[in-house]
C-alpha positions in Angstrom: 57.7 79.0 30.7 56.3 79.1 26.9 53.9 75.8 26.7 53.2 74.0 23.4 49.6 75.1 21.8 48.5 71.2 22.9 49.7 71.6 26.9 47.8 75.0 26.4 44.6 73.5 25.4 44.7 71.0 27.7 45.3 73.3 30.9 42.0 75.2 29.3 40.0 72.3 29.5 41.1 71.5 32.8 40.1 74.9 34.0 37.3 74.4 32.5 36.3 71.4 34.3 37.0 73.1 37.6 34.8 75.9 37.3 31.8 73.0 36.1 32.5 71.4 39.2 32.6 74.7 41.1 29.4 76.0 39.4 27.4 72.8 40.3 28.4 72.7 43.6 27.2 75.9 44.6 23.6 75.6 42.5 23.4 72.7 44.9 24.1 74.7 47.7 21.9 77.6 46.6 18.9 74.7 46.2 19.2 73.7 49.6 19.2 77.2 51.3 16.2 77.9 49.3 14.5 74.7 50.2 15.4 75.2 54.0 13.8 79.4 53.5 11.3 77.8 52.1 10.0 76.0 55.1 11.1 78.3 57.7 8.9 81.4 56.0 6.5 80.1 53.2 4.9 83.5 53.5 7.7 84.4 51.5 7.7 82.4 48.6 4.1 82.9 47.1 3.9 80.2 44.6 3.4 81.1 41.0 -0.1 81.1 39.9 0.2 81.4 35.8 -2.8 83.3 34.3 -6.3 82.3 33.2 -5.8 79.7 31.0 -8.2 79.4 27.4 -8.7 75.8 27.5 -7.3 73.6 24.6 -9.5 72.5 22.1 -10.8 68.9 22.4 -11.5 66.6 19.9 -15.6 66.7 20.5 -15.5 70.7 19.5 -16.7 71.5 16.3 -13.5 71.7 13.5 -12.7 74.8 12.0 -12.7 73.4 8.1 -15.0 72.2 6.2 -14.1 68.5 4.4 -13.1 70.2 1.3 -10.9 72.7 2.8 -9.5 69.2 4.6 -8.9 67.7 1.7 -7.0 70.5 0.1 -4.9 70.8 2.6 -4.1 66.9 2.5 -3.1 68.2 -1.2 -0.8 70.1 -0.4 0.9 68.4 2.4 1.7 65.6 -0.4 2.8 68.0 -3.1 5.2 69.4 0.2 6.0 65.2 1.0 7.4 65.2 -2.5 9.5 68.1 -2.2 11.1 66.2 0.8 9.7 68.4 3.1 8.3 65.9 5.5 9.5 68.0 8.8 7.4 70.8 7.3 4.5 68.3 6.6 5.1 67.1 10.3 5.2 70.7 11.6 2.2 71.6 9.7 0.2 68.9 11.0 1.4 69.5 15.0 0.1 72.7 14.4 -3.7 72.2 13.7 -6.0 71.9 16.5 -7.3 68.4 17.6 -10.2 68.8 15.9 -9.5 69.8 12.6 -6.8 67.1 12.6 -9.3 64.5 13.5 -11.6 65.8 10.1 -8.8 65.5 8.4 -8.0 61.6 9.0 -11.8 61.2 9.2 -11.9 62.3 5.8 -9.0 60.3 4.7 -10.8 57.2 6.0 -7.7 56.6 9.1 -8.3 53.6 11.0 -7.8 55.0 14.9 -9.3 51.9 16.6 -10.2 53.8 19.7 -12.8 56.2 20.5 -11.0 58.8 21.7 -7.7 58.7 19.4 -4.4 60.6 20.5 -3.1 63.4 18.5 0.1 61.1 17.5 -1.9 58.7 16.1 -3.8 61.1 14.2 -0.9 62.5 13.3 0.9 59.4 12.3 -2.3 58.4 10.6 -2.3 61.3 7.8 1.2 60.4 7.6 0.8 57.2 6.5 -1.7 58.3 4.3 0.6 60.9 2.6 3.2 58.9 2.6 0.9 55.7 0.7 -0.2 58.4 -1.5 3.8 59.1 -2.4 4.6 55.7 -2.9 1.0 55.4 -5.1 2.1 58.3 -7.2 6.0 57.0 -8.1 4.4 53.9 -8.7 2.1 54.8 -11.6 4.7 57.5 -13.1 7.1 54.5 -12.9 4.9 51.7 -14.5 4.2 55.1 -17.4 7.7 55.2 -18.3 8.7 51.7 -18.5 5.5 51.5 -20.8 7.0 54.8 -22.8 9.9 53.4 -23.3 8.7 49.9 -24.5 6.4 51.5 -26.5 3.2 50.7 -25.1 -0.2 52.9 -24.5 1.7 56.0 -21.8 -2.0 57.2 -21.2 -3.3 55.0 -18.8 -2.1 52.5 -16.1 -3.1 49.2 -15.8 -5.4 49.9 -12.6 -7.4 51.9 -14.8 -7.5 49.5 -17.3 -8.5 47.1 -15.0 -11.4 48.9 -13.7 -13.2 49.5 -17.4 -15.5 46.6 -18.0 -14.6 43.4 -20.6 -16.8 42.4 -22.6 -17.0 37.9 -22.5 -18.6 35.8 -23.8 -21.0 34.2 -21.5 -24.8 33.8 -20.6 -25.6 37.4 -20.9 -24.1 37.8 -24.3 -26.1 38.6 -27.5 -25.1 36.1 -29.6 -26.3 32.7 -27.6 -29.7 31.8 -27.4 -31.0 31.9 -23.6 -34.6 30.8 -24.5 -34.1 27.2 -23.4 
């Protein structure tokens, strides 16, 4: 007569289970009298013609930015990466039309390889850039505050330095004769 809160549950579930198995069966059953009407009268079942369609852009139409506007919203897409926001990022870039996100990996200099590139591969392609600019940006603050803390020059990183020319000694160098 009175049942334990665990022979309760389980009786539930098994009800539960029934009434699945009940349910199934008879979507089945409904499927196949519809199927049969079907044939017998297609007059009947008009099929569904969905409206007038505007046709998706394709990645020959003419983008909706300009480069700049491109490249400021690649700006902001990695000040959002930072934030660990990349499901926004990814949501973001879903979003824009095919040819706006082909600009925008165009502009970014994306290798796509083929002519005609997908829009996951575009997509994935200004991810990877986004992500490479993430993992560019860490780096430098990283190298700045090993330098601060050693007590080196915090300004500048050593790509930067590296791009300033030396001055060496050498054949073009005012002190050597060249007259030979």
């Amino acid at each position: 007569m009175f049942r334990t809160t665990e022979e309760e549950i389980r009786e539930l579930v098994k009800e539960l289970r029934e009434l699945r198995d009940v349910l199934r069966e008879i979507s089945g059953r409904v499927t196949q009298i519809e199927a049969r009407a079907k044939r017998a009268f297609p007059a009947a079942f008009p099929k569904k013609t969905a409206g007038p369609k505007s046709p998706a852009p394709k990645l020959t139409d003419p983008p909706t930015i300009s480069s700049q506007e491109a490249l400021k919203l690649y700006d902001e897409l990695v000040v959002m990466a930072k934030q660990d926001n990349k499901g926004e990022v990814r949501q973001r870039l879903e979003k824009m039309i095919l040819p706006d996100l082909f600009l925008l990996s165009r502009e970014l200099g994306v290798s796509l390889g083929k002519s005609k590139p997908s829009r996951k591969s575009l997509i994935n392609g200004v991810l990877g850039r986004i992500n490479e600019s993430r993992m560019l940006s860490t780096s430098s603050l990283r190298q700045r505050s090993e330098r601060a803390e050693s007590g080196g020059d915090v300004s500048r990183s050593p790509m930067e330095e590296s791009d300033e020319p030396r001055s060496t000694p050498g054949a073009d160098s005012p002190g050597k004769d060249n007259a030979g």
